[in-house]
ROFI-383086 format. One record per residue (C-alpha): z, y, x. Coordinates in Angstrom, 3 decimals. Layout:
((Z,Y,X))
...
END
This chain:
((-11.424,-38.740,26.914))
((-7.424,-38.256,28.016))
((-4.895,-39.923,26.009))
((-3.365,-36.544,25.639))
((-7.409,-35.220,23.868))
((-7.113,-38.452,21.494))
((-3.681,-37.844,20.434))
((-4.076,-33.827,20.001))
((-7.502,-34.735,18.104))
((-5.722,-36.878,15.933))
((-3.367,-34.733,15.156))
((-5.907,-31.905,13.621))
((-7.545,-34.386,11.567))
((-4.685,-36.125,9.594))
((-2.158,-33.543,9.119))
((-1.810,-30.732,7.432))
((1.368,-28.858,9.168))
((-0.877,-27.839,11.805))
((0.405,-26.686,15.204))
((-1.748,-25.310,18.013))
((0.188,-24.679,21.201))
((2.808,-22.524,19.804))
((1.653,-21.260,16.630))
((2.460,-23.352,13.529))
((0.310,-23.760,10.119))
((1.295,-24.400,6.605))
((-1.793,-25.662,4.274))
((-0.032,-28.506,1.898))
((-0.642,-25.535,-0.365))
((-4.720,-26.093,-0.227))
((-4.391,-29.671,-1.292))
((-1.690,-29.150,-3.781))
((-3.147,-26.518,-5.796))
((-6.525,-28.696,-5.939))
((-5.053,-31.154,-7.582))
((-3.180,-28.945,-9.768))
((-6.597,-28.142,-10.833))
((-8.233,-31.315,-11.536))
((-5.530,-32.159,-13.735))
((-5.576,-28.848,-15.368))
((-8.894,-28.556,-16.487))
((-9.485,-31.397,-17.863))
((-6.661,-30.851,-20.212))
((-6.257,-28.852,-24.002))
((-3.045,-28.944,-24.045))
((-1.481,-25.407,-23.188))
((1.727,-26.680,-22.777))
((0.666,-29.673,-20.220))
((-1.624,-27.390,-18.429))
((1.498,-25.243,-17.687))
((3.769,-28.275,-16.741))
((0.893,-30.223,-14.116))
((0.442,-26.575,-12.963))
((4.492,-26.184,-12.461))
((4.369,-30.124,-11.050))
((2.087,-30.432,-9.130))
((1.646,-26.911,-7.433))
((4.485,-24.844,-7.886))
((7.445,-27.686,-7.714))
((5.616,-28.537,-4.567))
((5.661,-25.333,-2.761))
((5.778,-24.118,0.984))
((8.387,-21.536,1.574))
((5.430,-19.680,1.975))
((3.800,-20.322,-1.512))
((7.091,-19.054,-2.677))
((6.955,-15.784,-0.653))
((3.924,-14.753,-2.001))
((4.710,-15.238,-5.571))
((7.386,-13.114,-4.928))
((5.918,-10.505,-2.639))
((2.813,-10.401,-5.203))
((4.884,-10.840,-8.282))
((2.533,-13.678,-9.257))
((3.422,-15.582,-12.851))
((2.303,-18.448,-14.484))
((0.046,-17.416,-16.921))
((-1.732,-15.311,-14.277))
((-2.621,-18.675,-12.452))
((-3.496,-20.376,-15.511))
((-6.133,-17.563,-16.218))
((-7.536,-17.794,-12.993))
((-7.903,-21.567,-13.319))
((-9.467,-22.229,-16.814))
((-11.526,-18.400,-16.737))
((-13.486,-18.516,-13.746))
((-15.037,-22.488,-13.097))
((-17.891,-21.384,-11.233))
((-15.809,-19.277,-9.098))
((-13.761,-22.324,-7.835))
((-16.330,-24.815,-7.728))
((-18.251,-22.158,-5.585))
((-15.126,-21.792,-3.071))
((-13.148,-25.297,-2.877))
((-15.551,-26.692,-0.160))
((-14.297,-23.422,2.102))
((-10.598,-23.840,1.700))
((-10.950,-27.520,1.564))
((-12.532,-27.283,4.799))
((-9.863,-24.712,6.171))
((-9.373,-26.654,9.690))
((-12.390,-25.642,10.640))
((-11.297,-22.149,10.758))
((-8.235,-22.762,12.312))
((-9.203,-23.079,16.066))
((-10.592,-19.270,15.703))
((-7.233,-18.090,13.693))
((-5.020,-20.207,16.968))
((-7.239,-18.074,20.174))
((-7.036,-14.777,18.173))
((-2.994,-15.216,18.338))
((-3.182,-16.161,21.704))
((-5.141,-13.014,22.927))
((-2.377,-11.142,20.722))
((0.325,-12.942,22.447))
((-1.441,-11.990,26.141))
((-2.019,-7.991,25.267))
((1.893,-7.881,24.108))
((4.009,-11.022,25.554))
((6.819,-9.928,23.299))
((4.975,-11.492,20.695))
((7.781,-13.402,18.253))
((6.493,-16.391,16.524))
((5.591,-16.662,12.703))
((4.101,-19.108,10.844))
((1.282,-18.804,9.005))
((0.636,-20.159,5.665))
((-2.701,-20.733,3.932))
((-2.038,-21.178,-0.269))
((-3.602,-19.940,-3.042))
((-2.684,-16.984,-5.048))
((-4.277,-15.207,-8.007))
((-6.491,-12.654,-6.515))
((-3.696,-10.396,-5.595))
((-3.719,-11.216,-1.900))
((-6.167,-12.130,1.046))
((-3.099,-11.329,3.195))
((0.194,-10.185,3.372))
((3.539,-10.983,4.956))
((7.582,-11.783,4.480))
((10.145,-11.487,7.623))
((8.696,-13.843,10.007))
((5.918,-15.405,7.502))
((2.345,-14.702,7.419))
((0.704,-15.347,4.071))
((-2.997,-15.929,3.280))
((-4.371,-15.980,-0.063))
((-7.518,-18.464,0.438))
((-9.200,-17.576,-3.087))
((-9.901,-14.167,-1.124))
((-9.740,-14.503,2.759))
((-11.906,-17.836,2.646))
((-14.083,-16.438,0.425))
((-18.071,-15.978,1.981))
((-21.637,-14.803,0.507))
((-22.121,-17.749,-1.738))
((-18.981,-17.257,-3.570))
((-20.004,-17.035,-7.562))
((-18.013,-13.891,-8.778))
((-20.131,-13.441,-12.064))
((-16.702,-14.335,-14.383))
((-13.998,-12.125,-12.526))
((-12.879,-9.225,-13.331))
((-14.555,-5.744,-12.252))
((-11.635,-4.846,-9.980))
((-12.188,-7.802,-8.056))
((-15.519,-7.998,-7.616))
((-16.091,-5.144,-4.745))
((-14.032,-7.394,-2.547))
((-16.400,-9.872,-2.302))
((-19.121,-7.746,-2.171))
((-17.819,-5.695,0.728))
((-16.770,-8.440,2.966))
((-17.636,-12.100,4.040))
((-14.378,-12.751,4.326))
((-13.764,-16.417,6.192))
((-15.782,-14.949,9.241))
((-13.113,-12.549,9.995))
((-10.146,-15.287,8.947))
((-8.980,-14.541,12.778))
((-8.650,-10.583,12.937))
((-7.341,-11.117,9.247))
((-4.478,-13.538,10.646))
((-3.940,-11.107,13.594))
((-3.336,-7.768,11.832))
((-0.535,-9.455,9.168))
((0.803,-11.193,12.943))
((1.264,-7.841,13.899))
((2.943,-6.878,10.775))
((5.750,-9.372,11.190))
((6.816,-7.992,14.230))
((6.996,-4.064,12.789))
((9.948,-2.233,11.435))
((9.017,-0.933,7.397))
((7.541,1.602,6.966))
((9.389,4.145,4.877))
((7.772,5.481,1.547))
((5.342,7.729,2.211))
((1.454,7.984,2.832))
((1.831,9.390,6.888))
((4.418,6.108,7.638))
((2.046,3.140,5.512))
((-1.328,4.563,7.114))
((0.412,4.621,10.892))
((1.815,0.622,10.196))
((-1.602,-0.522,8.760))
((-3.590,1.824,11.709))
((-1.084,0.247,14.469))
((-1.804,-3.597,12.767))
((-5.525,-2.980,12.672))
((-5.927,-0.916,16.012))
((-3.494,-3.817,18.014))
((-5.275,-6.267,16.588))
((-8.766,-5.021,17.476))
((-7.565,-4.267,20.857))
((-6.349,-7.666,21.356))
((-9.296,-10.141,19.982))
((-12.108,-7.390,21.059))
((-13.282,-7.821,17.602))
((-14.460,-4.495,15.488))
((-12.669,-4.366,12.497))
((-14.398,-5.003,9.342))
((-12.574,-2.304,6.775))
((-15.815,-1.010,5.130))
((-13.920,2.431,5.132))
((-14.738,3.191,8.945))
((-18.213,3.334,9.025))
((-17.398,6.191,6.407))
((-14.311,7.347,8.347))
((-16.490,7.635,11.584))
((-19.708,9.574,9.892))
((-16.862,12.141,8.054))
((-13.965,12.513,9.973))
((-13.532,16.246,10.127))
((-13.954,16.103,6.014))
((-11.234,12.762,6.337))
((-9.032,14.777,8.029))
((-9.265,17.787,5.860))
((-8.343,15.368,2.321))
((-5.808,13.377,4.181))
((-3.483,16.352,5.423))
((-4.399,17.853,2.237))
((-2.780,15.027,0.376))
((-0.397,14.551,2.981))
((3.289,15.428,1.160))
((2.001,15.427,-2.368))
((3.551,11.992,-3.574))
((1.163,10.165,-6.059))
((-2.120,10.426,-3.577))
((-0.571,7.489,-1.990))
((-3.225,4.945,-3.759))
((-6.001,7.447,-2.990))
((-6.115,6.497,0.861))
((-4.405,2.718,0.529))
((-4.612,0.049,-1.550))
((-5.988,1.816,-4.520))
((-9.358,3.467,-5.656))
((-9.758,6.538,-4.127))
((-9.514,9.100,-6.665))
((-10.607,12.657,-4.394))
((-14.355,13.867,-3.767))
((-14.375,11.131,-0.959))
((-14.565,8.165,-3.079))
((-13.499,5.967,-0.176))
((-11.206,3.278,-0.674))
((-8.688,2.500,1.876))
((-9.342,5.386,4.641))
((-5.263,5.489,5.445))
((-6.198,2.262,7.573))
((-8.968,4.152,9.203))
((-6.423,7.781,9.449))
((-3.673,5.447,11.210))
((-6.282,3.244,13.377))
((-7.730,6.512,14.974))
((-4.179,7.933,15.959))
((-3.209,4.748,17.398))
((-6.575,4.603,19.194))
((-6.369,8.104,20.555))
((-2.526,7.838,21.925))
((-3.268,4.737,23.767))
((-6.941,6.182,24.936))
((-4.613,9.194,26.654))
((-1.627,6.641,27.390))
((-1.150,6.171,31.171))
((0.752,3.580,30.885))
((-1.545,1.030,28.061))
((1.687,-1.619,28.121))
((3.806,0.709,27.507))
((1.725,2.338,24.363))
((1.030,-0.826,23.015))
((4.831,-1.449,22.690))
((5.685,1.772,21.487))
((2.883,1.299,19.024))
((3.895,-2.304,17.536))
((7.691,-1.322,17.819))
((7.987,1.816,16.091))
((10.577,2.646,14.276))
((9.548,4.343,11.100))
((12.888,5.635,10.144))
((13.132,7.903,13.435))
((10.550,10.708,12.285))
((10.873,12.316,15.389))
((9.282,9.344,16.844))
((6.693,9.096,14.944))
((5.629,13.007,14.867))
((5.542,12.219,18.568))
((3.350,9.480,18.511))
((1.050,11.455,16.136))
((0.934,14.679,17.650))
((0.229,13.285,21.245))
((-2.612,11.215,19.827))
((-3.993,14.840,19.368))
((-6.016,13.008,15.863))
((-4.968,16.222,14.275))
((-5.506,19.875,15.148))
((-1.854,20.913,14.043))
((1.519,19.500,14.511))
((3.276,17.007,11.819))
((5.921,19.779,11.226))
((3.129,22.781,11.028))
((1.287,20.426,8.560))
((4.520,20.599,6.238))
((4.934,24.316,6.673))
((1.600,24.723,5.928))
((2.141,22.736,2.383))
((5.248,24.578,1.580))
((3.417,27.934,1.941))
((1.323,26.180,-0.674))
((3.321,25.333,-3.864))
((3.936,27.259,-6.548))
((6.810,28.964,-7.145))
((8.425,31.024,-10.276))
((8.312,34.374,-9.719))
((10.000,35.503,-12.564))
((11.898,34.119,-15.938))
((10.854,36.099,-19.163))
((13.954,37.712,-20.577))
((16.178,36.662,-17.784))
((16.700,38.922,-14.744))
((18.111,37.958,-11.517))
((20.386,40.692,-11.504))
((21.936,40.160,-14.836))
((24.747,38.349,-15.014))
((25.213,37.337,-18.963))
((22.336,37.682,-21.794))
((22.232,37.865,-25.304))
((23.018,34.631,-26.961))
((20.766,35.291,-29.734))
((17.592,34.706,-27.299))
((15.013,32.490,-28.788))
((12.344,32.399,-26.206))
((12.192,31.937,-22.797))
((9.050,31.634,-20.492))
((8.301,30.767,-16.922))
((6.027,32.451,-15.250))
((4.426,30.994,-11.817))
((2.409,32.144,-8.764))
((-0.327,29.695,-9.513))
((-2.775,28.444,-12.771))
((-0.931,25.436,-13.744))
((-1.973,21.839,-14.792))
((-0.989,22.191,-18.140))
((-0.774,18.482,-18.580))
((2.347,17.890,-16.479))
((6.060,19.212,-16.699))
((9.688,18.286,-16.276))
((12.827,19.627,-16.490))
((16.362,17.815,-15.397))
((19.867,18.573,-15.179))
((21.587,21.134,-13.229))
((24.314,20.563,-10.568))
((26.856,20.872,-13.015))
((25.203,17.940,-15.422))
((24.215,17.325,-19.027))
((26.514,19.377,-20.727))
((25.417,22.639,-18.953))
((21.587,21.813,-19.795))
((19.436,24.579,-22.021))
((17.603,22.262,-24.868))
((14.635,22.815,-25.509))
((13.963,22.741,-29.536))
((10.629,23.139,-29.130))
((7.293,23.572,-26.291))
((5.468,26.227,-26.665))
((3.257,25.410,-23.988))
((1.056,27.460,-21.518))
((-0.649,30.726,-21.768))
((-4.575,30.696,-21.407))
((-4.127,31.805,-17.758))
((-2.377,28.824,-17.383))
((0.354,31.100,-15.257))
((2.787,31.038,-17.851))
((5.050,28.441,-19.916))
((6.999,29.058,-23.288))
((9.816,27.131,-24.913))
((12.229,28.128,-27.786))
((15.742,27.294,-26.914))
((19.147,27.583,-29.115))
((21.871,29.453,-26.923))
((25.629,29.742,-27.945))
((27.528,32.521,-27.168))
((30.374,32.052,-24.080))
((28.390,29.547,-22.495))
((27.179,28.832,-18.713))
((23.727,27.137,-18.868))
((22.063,25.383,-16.483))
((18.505,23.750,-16.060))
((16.133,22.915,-12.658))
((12.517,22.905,-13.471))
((11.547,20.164,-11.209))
((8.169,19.828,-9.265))
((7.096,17.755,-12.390))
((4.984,20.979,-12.907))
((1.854,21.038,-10.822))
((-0.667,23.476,-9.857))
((-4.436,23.316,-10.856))
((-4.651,21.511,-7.504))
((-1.903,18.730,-8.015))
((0.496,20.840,-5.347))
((4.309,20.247,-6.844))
((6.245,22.959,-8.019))
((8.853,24.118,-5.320))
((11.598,23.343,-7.745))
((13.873,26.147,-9.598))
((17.525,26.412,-11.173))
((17.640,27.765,-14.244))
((21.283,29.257,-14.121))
((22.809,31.991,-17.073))
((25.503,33.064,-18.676))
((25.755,33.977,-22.844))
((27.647,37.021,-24.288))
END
């Protein structure tokens, strides 16, 4: 054996700042957090569990321990919970993370292949702690952040004492045997502009982080939502453009239980992998796509309509998508008494009803201000509520005379189908 084999070898086995070639690891977490737990369980005390755990794990935090707290919002009592609530969980997992350089090797040749498919590639370092079941992996600026409790999780992990919500995971994936690809899709992440607040933009980052990733390690992914995705893509389609511009069907298509007929969890990653996958399938130029793809800038929506519509994943246009959905909404097609043409009414009005194109969800409403603010606003003393047809809504209101009023009905009201009201000014004058 070389001098330079001894020296390397002795490196992985005695430290714990690993550093393969060019990519660095963080793990102090692992070992800190395990004795934070030896001390904590065998103590009664609430208030020395919660200084050992604040000694001897939090005190002693990478800047990547601190990241995820914050990215995750962890507290205190949430790890606490975690460590006295589920003992047969942890005793069923510590050999795994305890044994995390095995895994590292794997983790060090999947950046590499990432690094040779786009040698653009900026460094991050990647941190193994552990978090409270938040978090297999996530990322901050130039940090990639693995929650071991999760991603080092495999089939003989004990999850009879967590909660419901955190079961699935577990059952859905053997988690440690895809450590790599994980590792390699948040990699990708640190090198990508944000994504800006809406369901097209999050499902095009996590498709270009899973598809890039894929593409570089050869690996298939192992998001349980594309075998689904694959088998009922024409239906996928269908629900995701349907949900496209309607703003809370974020969570059912990322990071969230699928509330729709589908009952798929997570098929935005499977949406955004299959557009990236089809634009650099028709790319002449695969360098070239794969850069566009990783550098995207998500505040340039011209950009990424063009990315999207040339990946052809859709049978319409971005912009003929959102036509399509304004056609859609509801409107109010008239205002019971008030006209359009008439320029004051009677003061002494006591009603006044809406009436829309559409049966409405007569759970949800909303009213706000008018351009001209809070003093021009029409109260409402009291809801009436909506007619059987549901294409109708009363209030009772108390006018004064000489007044301008002012109120927008806001896209707070919904149709039947969840489609938001194309919002409406309410705008008067009183005799």
């Amino acid at each position: 054996m070389k001098i330079k084999s001894i020296t390397f070898l002795f490196a992985f086995l005695f430290t714990t700042n690993l550093s393969f070639s060019q990519q660095k690891f963080v793990t102090d977490d692992i070992t800190h957090f395990w004795s934070a737990y030896d001390k904590i369980i065998t103590s009664k005390d609430t208030l020395q569990q919660q200084q050992l755990l604040k000694e001897l794990y939090f005190d002693k935090a990478s800047d990547g321990l601190k990241s995820l707290m914050q990215v995750k919002n962890y507290s205190e009592k949430e790890y606490l919970n975690a460590i006295l609530n589920y003992p047969k969980f942890w005793q069923s997992i510590r050999k795994n993370t305890e044994n995390y350089k095995k895994v590292l090797p794997e983790v060090e040749k999947n950046i590499g292949q990432l690094k040779r498919v786009y040698p653009k590639l900026k460094p991050s370092t990647i941190y193994f702690s552990m978090g409270a079941f938040r978090s297999g992996g996530t990322t901050f600026q130039n940090q990639v952040l693995i929650g071991c409790e999760l991603s080092l999780a495999d089939s003989k992990v004990v999850t009879d004492e967590l909660p419901e919500w955190r079961k699935p995971f577990y059952k859905m994936y053997n988690p440690i045997h895809d450590i790599g690809l994980l590792c390699t899709h948040e990699y990708v992440h640190t090198q990508q502009t944000e994504a800006l607040d809406n369901l097209l933009c999050y499902s095009l980052r996590e498709g270009v982080a899973e598809f890039i990733s894929c593409l570089s390690t050869k690996l298939p992914s192992n998001t349980p939502s594309f075998k689904f995705g694959r088998n009922n893509e024409t239906l996928v389609k269908q629900k995701f453009v349907e949900d496209l511009f309607i703003p809370n069907r974020l969570y059912n298509w990322l990071w969230g239980d699928n509330q729709n007929e589908l009952k798929e969890r997570d098929l935005g990653y499977y949406v955004g992998y299959r557009i990236c996958e089809n634009y650099y399938t028709k790319s002449k130029n695969k360098q070239k796509a794969i850069e566009e793809l990783i550098e995207l800038d998500y505040s340039n929506d011209a950009e990424v309509e063009r990315i999207i519509n040339e990946s052809g994943f859709f049978e319409t246009s971005i912009q003929q998508m959102y036509d399509d959905y304004e056609k859609s909404r509801p409107t109010i097609v008239s205002i019971t008494p008030l006209n359009n043409d008439t320029k004051k009414v009677n003061s002494e009005i006591k009603q006044i009803t809406l009436h829309f194109s559409d049966p409405m969800n007569t759970e949800t409403r909303g009213f706000d201000y008018g351009p001209l603010g809070e003093e021009y606003v029409v109260r409402v003393e009291k809801v009436i509520g909506f007619s059987e047809d549901k294409k109708s809504f009363t209030f009772e209101v108390k006018l004064q005379p000489n007044r301008k009023y002012q109120s927008l009905v806001t896209s707070n009201f919904t149709s039947e189908k969840g489609i938001p009201l194309k919002p409406f000014l309410i705008e008067f004058e009183t005799e």
